[in-house]
DONUNU-881356 format. One record per atom (N, C-alpha, C, O): x negated, y negated, z. Coordinates in pm, whole numbers, always signed. Layout:
// residues N
+--------+--------+--------+
!   east !  north !     up !
+--------+--------+--------+
!      X !      Y !      Z !
...
+--------+--------+--------+
// end
This chain:
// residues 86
+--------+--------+--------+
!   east !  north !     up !
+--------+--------+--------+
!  -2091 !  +3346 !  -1435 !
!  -2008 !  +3324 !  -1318 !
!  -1930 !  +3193 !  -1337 !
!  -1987 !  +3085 !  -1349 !
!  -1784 !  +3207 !  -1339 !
!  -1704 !  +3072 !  -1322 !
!  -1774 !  +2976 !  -1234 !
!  -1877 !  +3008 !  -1174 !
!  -1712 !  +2844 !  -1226 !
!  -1726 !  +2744 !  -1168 !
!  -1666 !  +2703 !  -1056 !
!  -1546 !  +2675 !  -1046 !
!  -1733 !  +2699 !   -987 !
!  -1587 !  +2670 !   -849 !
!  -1514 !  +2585 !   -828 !
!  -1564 !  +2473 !   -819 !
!  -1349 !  +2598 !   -809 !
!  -1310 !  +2511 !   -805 !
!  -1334 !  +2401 !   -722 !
!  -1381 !  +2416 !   -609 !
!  -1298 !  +2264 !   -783 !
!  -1334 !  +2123 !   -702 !
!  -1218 !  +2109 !   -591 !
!  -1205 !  +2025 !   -502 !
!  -1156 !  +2197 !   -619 !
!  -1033 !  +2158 !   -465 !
!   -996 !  +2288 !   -403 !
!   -901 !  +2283 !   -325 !
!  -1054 !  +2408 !   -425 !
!  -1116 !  +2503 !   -352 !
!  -1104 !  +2478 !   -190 !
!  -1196 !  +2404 !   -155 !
!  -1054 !  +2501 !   -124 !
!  -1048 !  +2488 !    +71 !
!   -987 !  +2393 !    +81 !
!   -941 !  +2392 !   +195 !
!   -943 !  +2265 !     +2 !
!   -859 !  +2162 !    +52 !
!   -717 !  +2182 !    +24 !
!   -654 !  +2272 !    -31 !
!   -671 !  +2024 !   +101 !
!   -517 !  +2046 !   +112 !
!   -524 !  +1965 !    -39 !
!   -604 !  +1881 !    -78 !
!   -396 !  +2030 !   -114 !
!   -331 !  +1973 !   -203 !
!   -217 !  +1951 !   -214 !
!   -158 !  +2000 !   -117 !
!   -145 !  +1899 !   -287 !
!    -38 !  +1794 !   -295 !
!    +38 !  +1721 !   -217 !
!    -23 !  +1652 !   -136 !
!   +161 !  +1714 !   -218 !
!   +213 !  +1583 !   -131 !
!   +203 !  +1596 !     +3 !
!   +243 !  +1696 !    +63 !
!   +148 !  +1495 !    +59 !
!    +67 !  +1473 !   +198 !
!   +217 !  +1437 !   +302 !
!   +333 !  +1428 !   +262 !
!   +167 !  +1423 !   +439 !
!   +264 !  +1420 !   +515 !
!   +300 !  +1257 !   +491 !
!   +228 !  +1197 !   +411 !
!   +425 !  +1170 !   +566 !
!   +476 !  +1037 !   +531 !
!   +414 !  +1018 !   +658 !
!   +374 !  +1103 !   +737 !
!   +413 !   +873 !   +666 !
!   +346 !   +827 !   +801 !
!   +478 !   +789 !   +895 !
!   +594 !   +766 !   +862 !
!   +399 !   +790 !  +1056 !
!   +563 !   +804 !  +1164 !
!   +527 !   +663 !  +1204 !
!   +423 !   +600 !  +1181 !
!   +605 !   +638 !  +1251 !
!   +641 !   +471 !  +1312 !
!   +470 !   +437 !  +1368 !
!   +394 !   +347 !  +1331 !
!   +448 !   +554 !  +1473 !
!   +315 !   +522 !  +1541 !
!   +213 !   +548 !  +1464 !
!   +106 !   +515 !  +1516 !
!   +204 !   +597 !  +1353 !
!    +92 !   +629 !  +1289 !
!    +76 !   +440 !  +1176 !
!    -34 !   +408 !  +1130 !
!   +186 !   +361 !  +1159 !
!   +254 !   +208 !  +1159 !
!   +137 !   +160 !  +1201 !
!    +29 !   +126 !  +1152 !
!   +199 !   +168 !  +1327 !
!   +159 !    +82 !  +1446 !
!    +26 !    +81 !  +1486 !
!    -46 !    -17 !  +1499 !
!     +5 !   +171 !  +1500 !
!   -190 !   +254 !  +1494 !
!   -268 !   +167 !  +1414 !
!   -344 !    +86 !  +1467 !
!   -256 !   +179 !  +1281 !
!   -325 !    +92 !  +1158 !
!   -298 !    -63 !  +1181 !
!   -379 !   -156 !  +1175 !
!   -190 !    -64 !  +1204 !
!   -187 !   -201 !  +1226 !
!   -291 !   -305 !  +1349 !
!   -359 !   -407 !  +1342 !
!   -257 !   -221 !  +1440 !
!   -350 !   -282 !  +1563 !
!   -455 !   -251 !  +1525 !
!   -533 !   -337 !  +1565 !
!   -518 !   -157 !  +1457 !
!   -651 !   -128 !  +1456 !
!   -720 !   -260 !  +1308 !
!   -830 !   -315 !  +1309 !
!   -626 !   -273 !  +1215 !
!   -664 !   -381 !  +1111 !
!   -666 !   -535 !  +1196 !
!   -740 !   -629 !  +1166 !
!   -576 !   -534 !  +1297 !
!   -557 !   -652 !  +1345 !
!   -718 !   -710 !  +1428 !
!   -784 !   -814 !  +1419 !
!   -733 !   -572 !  +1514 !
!   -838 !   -574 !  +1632 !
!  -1012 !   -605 !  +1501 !
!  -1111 !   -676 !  +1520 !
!   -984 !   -532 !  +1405 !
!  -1107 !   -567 !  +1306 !
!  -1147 !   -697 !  +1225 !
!  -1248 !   -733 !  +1166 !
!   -990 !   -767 !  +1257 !
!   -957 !   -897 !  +1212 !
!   -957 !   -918 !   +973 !
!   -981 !  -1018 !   +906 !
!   -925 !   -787 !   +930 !
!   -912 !   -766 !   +831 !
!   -786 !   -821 !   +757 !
!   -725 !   -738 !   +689 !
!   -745 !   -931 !   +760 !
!   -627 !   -974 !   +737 !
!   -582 !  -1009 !   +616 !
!   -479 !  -1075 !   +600 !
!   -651 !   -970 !   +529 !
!   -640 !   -946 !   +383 !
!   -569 !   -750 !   +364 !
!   -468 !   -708 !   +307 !
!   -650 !   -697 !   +420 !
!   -589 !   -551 !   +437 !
!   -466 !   -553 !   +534 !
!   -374 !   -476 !   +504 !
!   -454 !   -617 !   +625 !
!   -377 !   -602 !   +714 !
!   -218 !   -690 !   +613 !
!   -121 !   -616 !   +623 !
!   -199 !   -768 !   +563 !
!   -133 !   -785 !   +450 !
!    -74 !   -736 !   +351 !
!    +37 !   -730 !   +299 !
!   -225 !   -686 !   +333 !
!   -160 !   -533 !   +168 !
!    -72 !   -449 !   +239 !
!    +40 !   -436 !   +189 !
!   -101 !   -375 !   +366 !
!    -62 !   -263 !   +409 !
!    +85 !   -314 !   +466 !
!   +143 !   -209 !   +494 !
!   +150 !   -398 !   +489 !
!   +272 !   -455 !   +560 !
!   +364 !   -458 !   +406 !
!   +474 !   -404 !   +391 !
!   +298 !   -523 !   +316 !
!   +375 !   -563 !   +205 !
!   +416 !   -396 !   +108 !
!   +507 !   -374 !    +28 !
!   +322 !   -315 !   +154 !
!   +324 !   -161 !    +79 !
!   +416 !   -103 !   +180 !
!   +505 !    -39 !   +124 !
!   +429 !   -103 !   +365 !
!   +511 !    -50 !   +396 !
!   +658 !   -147 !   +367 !
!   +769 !   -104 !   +400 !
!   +648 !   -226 !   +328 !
!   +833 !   -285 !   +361 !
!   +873 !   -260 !   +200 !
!   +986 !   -215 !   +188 !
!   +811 !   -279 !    +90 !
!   +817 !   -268 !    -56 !
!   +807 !   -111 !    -66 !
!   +920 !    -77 !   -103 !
!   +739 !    -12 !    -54 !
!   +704 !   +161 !    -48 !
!   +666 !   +119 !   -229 !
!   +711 !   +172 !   -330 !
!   +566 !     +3 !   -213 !
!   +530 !    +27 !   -368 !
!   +406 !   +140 !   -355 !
!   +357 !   +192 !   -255 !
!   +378 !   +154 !   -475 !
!   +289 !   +252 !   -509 !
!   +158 !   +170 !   -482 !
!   +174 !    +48 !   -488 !
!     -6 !   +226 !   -447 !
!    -91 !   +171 !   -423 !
!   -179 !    +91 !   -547 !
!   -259 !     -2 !   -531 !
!   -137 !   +159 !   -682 !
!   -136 !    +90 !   -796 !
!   -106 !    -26 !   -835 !
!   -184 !   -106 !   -887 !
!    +21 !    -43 !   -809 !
!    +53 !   -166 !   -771 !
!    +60 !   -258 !   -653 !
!   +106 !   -372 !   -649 !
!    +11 !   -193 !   -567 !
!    -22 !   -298 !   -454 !
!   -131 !   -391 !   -488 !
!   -134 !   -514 !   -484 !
!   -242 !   -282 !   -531 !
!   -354 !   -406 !   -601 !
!   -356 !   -430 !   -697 !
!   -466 !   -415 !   -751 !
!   -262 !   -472 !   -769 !
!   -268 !   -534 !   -918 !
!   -184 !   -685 !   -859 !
!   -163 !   -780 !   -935 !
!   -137 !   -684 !   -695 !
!    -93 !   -825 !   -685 !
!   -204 !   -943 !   -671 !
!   -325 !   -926 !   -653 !
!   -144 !  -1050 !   -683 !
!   -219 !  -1139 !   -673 !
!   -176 !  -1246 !   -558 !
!    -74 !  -1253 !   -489 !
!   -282 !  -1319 !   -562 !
!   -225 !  -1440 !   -444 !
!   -122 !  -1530 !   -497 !
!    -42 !  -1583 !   -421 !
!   -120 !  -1550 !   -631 !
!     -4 !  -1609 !   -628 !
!   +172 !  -1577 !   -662 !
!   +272 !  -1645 !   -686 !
!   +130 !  -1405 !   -645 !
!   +228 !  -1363 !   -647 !
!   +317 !  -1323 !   -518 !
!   +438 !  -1305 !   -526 !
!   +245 !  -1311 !   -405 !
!   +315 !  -1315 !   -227 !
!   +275 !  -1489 !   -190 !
!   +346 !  -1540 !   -103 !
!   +176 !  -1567 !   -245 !
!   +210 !  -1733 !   -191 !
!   +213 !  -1822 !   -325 !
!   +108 !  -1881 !   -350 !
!   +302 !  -1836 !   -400 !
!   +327 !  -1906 !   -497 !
!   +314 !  -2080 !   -410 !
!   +361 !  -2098 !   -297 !
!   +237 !  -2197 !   -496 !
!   +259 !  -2304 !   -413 !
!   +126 !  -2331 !   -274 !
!    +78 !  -2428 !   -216 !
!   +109 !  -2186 !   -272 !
!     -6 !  -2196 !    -91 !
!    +96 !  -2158 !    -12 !
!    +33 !  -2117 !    +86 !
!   +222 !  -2141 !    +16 !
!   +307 !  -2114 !    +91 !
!   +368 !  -1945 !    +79 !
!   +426 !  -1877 !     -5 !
!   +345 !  -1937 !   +137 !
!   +386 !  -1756 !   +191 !
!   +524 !  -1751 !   +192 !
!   +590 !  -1801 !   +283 !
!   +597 !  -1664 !    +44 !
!   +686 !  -1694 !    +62 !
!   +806 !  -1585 !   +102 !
!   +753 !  -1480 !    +66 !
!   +941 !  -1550 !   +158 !
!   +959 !  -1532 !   +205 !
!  +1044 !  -1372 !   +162 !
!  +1092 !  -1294 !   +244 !
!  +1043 !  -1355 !    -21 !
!  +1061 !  -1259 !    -69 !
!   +980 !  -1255 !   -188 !
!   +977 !  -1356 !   -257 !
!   +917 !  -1156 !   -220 !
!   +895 !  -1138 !   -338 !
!   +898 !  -1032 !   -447 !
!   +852 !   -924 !   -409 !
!   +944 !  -1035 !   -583 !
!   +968 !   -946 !   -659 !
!   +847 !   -930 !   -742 !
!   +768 !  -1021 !   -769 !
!   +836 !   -761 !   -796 !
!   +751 !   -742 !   -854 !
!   +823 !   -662 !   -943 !
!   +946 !   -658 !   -938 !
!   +757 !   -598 !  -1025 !
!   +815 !   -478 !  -1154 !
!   +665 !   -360 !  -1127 !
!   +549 !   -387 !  -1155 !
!   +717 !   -231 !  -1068 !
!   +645 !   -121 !  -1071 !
!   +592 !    -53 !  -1200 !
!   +665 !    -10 !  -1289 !
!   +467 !    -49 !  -1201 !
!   +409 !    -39 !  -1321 !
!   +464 !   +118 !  -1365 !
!   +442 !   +141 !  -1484 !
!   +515 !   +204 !  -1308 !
!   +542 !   +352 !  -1340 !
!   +670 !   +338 !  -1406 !
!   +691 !   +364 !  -1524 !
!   +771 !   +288 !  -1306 !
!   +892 !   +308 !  -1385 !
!   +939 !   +181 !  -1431 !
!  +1029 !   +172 !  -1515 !
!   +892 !    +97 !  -1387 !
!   +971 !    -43 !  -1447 !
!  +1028 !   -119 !  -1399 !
!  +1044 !   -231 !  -1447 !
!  +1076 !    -78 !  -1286 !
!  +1147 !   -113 !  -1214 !
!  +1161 !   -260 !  -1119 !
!  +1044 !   -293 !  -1099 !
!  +1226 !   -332 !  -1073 !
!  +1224 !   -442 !  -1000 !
!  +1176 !   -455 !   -857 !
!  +1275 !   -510 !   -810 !
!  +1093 !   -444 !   -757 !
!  +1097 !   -442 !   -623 !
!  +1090 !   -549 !   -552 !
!  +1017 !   -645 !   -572 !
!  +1174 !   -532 !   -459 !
!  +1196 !   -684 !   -414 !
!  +1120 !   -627 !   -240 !
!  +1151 !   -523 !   -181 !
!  +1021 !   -729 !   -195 !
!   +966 !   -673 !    -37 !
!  +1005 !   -843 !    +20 !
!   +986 !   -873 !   +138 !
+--------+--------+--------+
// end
């Protein structure tokens, strides 16, 4: 007898995009948990639409160069190469 598939009854491929309130939702809810390390990643991934790959391959001194939070920053997307400026 075959093996069953591992994604058998689930949803597969590209998932729905998130709506303004579905935003806003996460946000208050990271805020109210006081997670402000996540609450960070997730602001810098929605204004950049980097990939989550590269969200955590940043570092602190790549969004506060100095200790100071600064006010743009560029990265290079590890897929295509590319420049992103958030």
């Amino acid at each position: 007898m075959p093996a069953k598939p591992w994604n058998k009854g689930k949803l597969v491929g590209p998932k729905k995009h998130l709506t303004p309130d579905h935003v806003i939702d996460i946000e208050r809810g990271l805020k109210r948990t006081g997670a402000l390390r996540d609450l960070a990643l997730f602001r810098v991934g929605i204004c950049s639409m980097l990939r989550a790959s590269d969200l955590v391959k940043l570092k602190t001194v790549d969004i506060a160069p100095d200790g100071a939070c600064a006010k743009r920053i560029r990265v290079r997307m590890q897929k295509t190469g590319e420049p992103v400026e958030a």
